[in-house]
Steps between C-alpha positions, in 0.01 A plus 500: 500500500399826761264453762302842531259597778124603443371697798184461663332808580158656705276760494501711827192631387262447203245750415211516200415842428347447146452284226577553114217471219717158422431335818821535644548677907678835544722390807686672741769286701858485644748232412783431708761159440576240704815245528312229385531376123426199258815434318580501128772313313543654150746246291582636158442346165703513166172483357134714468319264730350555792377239765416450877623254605358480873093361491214759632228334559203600299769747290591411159827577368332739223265702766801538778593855573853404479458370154313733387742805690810345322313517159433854509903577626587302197260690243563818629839547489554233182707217747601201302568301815278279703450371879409213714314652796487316820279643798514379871225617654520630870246749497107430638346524139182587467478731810520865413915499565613541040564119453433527101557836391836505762646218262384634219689830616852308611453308154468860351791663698749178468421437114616866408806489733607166390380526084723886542119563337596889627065568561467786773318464815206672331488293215499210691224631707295537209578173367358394829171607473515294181459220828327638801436884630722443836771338304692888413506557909733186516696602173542869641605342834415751753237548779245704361161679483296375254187637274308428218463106482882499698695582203523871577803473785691764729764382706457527843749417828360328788564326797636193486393258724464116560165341372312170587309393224304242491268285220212386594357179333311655242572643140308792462370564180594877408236549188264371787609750724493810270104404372392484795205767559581581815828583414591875592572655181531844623714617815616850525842535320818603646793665416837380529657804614235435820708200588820650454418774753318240708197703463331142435668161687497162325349351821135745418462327148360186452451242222155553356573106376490383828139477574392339210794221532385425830140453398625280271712303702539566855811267575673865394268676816671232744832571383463866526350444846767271634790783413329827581633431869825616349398801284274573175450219357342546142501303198733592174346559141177276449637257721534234676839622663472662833763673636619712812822690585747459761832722594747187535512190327512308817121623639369420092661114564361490824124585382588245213556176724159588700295428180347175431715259317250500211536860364799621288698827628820612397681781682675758289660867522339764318738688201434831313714370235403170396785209534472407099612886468803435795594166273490688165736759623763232657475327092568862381832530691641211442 
């Protein structure tokens, strides 16, 4: 049985700058990893079947993303074999940082490697939007620029430094979040060639989310308040994780231990290349 990593991720920025006649945003965002995962223990079966075995509460077995992620591997490239997934969950779900669609991704990546399924990055990715419309930035694995509803992805390199995140004690509700009225639906667009040249800087974009989170539930406005004394402090995705950067890890675990005992935080380095990527390579060689 392997034991796989599933990345959490956050949005540096997060832009609306249309909407489609379907309903769904036009987004504009960057992606960037960090070294902080759930993990995944794939153990393979003689047979067809496929079961999780760890409990999600409020997931059934037939509506997990795992489940349902190891069903399409096993269609699409004809596999005869089965799995018993296991998932150890590390990440903050429900706050903005990939929770589902990561695992769905590492079940993805790890099913292919370990069924010798032989599926492409690409194909993969478009099995993933099968599951979720962020799931083919985890399968491609690299910081990126995203468009369209996030499935239209550039790589991009970045800095890499240490990040505080923090939960607060709500679970924001991202349908809620995107209907809102308020909402801004149309900020001016940018180019990605901008950022490369550092025409535009990460730190002048914002996350038209934010506002409308807050509103909602302002535990996330006293979390951003408490850790703008070390930098931009802004919220990832639709929320609720906040998070702000620092250039060692000692100053992020510093700023950790001066938050109340009642919030969740994790410290964690940012990666271009996502760790499930790093893993998938070290399987390769051996």
């Amino acid at each position: 049985m392997q034991t796989w990593p599933a990345p959490a991720k956050l949005n540096l920025f997060l832009h609306i700058i249309g909407q489609r006649d379907d309903g769904y945003h036009l987004l504009q965002s960057v992606f960037q990893f960090v070294d902080f995962s759930d993990r995944l223990s794939f153990e393979i079966r003689d047979d067809a079947e496929i079961h999780r075995v760890s409990e999600i509460a409020g997931v059934e077995e037939a509506r997990d993303l795992n489940v349902r992620a190891a069903r399409l591997v096993q269609q699409s490239a004809s596999i005869r074999q089965g799995v018993n997934i296991h998932i150890e969950n590390n990440q903050l779900m429900g706050g903005g940082v990939g929770g589902g669609s990561s695992d769905a991704e590492t079940t993805l990546v790890a099913l292919n490697h370990l069924w010798h399924a032989g599926l492409s990055l690409d194909q993969l990715a478009q099995l993933g939007l099968q599951l979720g419309v962020d799931v083919p930035l985890f399968v491609k694995g690299q910081a990126a620029f995203a468009e369209g509803v996030g499935e239209q992805l550039e790589a991009i390199e970045l800095a890499e430094p240490w990040f505080l995140v923090v939960k607060p004690p709500v679970h924001v509700s991202t349908a809620e979040i995107f209907s809102d009225p308020q909402l801004t639906r149309n900020s001016p667009a940018i180019k990605i060639c901008d950022l490369r040249a550092g025409a535009i800087s990460l730190d002048d974009l914002s996350n038209v989310c934010q506002p409308v989170a807050i509103r909602y539930y302002p535990e996330i406005a006293e979390v951003i308040a408490a850790l703008k004394q070390y930098g931009q402090a802004r919220m990832t995705g639709t929320g609720a994780c906040v998070f702000v950067g620092f250039d060692t890890q000692a100053q992020a675990r510093q700023a950790q231990q001066a938050l109340p005992e009642h919030w969740e935080a994790f410290v964690a380095r940012a990666m271009n290349t996502s760790p499930l990527h790093r893993f998938l390579n070290e399987q390769m060689q051996k």
